[in-house]
C-alpha positions as CSV (number, residue, x, y, z in Angstrom):
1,X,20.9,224.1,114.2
2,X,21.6,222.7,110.6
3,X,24.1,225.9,109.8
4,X,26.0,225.0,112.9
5,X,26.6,221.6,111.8
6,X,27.2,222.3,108.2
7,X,30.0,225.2,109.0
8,X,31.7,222.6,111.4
9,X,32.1,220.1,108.8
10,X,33.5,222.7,106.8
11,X,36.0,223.9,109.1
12,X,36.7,220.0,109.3
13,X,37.4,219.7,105.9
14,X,39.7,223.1,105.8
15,X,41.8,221.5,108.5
16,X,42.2,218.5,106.3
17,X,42.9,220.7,103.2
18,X,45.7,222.9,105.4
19,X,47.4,219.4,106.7
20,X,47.5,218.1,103.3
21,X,49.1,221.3,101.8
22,X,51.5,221.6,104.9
23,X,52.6,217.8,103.8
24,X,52.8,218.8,100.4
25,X,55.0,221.7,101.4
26,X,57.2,219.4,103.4
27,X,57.4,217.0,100.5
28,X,58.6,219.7,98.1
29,X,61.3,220.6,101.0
30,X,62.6,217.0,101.0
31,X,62.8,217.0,97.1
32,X,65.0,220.6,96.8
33,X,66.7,219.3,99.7
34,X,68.1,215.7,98.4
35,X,68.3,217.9,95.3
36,X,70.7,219.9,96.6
37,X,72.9,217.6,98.5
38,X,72.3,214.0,96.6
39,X,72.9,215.4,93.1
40,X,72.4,212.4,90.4
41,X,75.7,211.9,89.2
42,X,77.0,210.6,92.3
């Protein structure tokens, strides 16, 4: 019974860790996009 409840928190925890990288990932999109399009010397 413990195992069961230990490897669910786990996979809690690697859901967390995959939204947080897919935000991270979106982040760094944003940042090459504006990049690209809204260059500083504007």
């Amino acid at each position: 019974m413990p195992s069961k409840n230990k490897a669910k928190g786990i996979s809690k925890r690697m859901k967390k860790m995959q939204e947080f990288e897919k935000r991270l990932q979106e982040r760094d999109f944003e940042r090459a996009f504006f990049r690209e399009f809204w260059p500083d010397n504007i």
